[in-house]
N, C-alpha and C positions, 0 to 999 in steps of 0.2 A: 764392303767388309774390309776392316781393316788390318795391313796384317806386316807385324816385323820380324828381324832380323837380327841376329846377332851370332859371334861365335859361341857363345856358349848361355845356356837359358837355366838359369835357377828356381828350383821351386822347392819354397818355403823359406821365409823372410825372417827367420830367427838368427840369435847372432849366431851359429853357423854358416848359412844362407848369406847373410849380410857382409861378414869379415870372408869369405871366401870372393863376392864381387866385388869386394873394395883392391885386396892383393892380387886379383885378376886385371884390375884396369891399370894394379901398379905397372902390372908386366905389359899393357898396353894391347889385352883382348878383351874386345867387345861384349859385354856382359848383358843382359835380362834378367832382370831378380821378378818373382812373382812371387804374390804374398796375400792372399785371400782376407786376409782382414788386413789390420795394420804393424809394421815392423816392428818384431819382440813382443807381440803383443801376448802369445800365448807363454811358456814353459820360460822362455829365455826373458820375460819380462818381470816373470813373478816367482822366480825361485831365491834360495836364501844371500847368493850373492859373495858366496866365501871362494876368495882367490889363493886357494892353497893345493902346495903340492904332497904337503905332506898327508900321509894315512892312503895313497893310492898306491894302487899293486904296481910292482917295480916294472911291469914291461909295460906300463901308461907314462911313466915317465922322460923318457926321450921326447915324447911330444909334450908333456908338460913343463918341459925344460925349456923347449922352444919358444913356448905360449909365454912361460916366464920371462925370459927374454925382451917380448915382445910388450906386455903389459908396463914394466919398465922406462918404455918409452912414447906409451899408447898416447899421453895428452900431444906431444909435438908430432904424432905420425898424423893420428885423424884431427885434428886441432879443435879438439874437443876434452871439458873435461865430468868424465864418470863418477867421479870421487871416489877414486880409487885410492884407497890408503895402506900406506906399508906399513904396517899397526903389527905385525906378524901372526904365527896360528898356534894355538895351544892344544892340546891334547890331552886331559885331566884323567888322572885315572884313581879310582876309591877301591878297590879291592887287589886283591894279590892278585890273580889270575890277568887283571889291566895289566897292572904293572909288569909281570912278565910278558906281555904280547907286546907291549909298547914297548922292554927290551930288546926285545926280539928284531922288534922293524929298527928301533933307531938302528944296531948291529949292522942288521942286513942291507938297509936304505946307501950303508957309508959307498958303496963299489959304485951306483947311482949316480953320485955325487952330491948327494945329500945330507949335510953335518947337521944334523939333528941335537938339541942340546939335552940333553937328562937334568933336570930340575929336583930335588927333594928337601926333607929337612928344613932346617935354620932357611938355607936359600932360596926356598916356594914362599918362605911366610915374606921375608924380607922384600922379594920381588913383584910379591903379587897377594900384596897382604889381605883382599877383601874373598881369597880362597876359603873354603869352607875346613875346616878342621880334619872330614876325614879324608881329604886330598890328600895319596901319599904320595905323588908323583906326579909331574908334569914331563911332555917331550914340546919343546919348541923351537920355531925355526923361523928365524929373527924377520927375514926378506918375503916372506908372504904375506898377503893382506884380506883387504875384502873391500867392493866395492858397491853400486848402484845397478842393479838392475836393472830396473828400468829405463837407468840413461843408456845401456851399453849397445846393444843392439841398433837401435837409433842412430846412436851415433854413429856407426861404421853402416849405416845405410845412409846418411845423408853424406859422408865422407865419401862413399860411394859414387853416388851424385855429384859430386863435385868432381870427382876424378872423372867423369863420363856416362856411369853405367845407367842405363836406363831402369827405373823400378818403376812396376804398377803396384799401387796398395790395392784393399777391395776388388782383387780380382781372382776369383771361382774361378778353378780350374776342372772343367767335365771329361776332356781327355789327352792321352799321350801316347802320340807312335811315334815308331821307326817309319821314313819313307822314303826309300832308296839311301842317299848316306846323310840325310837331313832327320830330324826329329820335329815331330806337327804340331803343337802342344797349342790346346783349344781351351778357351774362356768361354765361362758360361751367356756370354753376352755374344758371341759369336767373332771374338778377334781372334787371330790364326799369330802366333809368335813359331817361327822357323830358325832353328841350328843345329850344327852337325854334333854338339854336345849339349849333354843334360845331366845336372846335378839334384839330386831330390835330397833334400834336407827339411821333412818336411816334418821332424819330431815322431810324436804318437802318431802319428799319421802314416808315416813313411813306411811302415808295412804293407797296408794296400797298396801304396803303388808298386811298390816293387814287387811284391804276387802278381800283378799286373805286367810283369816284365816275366813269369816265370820264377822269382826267387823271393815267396817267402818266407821268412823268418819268425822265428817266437817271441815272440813282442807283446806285455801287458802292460796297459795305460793307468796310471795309479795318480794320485793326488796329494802331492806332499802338504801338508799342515803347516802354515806359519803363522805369528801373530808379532805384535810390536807393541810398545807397552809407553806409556806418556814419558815426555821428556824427563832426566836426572840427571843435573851435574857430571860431566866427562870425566868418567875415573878406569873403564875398563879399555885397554888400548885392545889386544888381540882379539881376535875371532877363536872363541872357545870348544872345543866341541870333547864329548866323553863317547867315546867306543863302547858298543858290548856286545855281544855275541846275543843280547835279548832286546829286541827290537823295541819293548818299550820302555828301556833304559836309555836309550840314545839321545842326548839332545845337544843342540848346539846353540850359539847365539852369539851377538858381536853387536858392541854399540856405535853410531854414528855420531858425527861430531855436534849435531844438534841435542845429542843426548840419547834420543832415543833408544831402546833396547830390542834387536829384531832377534827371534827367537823360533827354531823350528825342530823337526826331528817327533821319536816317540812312533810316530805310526801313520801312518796314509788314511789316506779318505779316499768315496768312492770318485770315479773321473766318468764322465760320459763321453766319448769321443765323437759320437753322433750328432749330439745336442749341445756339445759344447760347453758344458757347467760342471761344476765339480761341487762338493761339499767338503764344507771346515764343519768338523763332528766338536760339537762343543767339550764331550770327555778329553777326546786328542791334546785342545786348550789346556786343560784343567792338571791333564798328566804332564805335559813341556812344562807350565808354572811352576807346579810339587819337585821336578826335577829339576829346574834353574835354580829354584831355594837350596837345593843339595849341596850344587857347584859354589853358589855365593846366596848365602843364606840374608844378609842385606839387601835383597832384592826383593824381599816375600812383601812387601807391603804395597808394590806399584799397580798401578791399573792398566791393563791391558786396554787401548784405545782402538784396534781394528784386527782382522784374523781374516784370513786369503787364501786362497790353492790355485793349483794349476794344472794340468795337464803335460804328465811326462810319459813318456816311452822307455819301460824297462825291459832289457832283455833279460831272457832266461841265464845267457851265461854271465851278465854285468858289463859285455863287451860291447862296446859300442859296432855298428854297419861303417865302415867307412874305406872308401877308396874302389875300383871299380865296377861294374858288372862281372859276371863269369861267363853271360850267355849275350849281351847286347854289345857290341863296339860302340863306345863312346857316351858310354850314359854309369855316372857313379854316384855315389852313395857317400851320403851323412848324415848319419841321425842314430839313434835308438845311445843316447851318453848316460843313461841308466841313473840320471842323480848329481851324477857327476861331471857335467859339459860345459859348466860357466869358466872357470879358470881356462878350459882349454879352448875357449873359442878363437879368440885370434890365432892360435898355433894349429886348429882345426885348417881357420882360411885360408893361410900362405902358403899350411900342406895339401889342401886337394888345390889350392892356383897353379903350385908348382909342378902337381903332378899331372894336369888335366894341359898345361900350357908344354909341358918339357916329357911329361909322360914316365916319369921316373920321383922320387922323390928323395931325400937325404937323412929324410926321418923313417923309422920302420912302422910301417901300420900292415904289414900283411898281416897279422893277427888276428887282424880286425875286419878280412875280405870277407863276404856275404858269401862266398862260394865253402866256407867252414860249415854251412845248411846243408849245401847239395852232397848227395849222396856218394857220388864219388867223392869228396875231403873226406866223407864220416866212413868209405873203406879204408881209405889210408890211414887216418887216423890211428884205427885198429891193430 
């Protein structure tokens, strides 16, 4: 029986998971990444890919400040490139009621440190002239982009790898204890991986385990709807997206420099988390199309060439699990990013390396402790 070692053992190989062992090996602690299928393969591989800080609730921002930071300089850290483009992010809004919410944040956003541009009038059509007519208002924010999904993860797992950290792909995990100040964590195949710390980043997933510890949390697996539509001429630079308080108003989309037009939002599909499969509802399609003609009406003619989902972990309160147990010494949590986790993944990893290596962090995520479930937070709370 085969069995190793390390300071600290990770399980779930999403870019959470990955960019947390890569700024762990920066700091020069022995890492185990475990990944039951293959790196990014699930949520963190097949989601829309928009690297924005704008439209998140302002106490997400500190660490998506960091994350920003960090993306900024991601192709010379992991020396890899995601195609990551600083195209920036737009916010469209067609009715009064956008428009004052969208005032409201750019306002609020400024203490943040986030300067937010108010766009209307003469200067939406002049700037961004393939907007639809009844756009009366854009917010944008010049230094945001969007990038590759599917490279991203990956990458900061083979980057990984290179810095030292040991990763098994394809490996089932059947159990995880505490045993004496060590953690047992068993492969279905019968390898034994031993450290005195354990990080579960294990997406939709990572509710069981952590019930499994004593501390579950409200967690529903849903299936975000994307599709992508045949190459067009380069003409839309930002990642676009319209806000509404009715979910199947919402769409976003952002083109690649091949042309392509990646397109998501409107509404969920079902996810199986057992089985592994999720379904793209072909109305879901049909409604994001009818809605991207709205934003840029010059687009109603393309064809739609492929249509994907994946399985994510939404919490009840939209807050993500992250940072450590309440009831284990030495075992913490990443996961449940509700939608919202791809911009923040590098600034996810160097904050739980920093806090799992030094035990303290410089960024605030108590908000975000798992112990906000247990019943004593929800007396104080009160």
């Amino acid at each position: 029986m085969n069995t190793y070692a390390a300071d600290v053992i990770i399980v779930g190989g999403g870019f959470m998971g990955a960019a947390t062992a890569f700024f762990l090996r920066k700091r020069g602690v022995s890492v185990i990444l475990l990944e039951r299928g293959l790196i990014g393969q699930q949520a963190s591989g097949v989601n829309f890919g928009n690297v924005r800080r704008q439209g998140r609730h302002f106490e997400q921002l500190p660490l998506a400040q960091r994350s920003h930071e960090i993306w900024g300089k991601l192709k010379e850290l992991i020396g890899e490139d995601v195609e990551f483009l600083v195209s920036g992010n737009m916010r469209a809004a067609y009715t009064d009621s956008h428009v004052e919410r969208m005032e409201t944040y750019v306002r609020d956003a400024k203490p943040h440190g986030m300067e937010l541009e108010l766009i209307s009038g003469r200067g939406l059509r002049e700037r961004f002239p393939y907007l639809g007519p009844n756009i009366k208002m854009a917010s944008y924010l010049h230094d945001d982009g969007h990038a590759n999904p599917r490279l991203a993860a990956p990458a900061f797992g083979r980057a990984a790898v290179r810095e030292g950290a040991q990763v098994f792909e394809n490996t089932e995990i059947v159990n995880i204890e505490k045993e004496g100040v060590d953690f047992r964590v068993t492969a279905a195949d019968g390898r034994i991986f031993r450290a005195p710390a354990v990080q579960i980043s294990a997406g939709a997933w990572g509710d069981r385990l952590s019930a499994a510890f004593g501390e579950p949390v409200p967690m529903l697996a849903k299936s975000p709807q994307m599709c992508v539509t045949e190459p067009v001429p380069y003409a839309i630079g930002p990642a676009i997206g319209v806000p509404s308080a009715i979910k199947e108003e919402i769409i976003y989309f952002r083109q690649v420099k091949r042309g392509n037009i990646v397109i998501g939002g409107c509404a969920h599909g079902p996810a199986d988390i057992d089985a592994r499969r999720v379904q793209v509802l072909p109305e879901n399609t049909l409604l994001q199309f009818k809605h991207l003609q709205r934003v840029v009406p010059a687009l109603n003619r393309l064809h739609i060439i492929r249509v994907w989902g994946g399985i994510e972990g939404y919490m009840q309160d939209e807050r993500p699990v992250m940072g450590p147990s309440v009831r284990v010494p030495g075992l913490y949590y990443a996961f449940g990013f509700s939608g919202h986790g791809f911009q923040l993944g590098p600034g996810v990893g160097e904050v739980m390396a920093e806090l799992i290596h030094t035990g303290a962090t410089s960024t605030p995520i108590s908000q975000y402790s798992i112990g906000r479930f247990t019943e004593p937070a929800v007396h104080a709370a009160a």
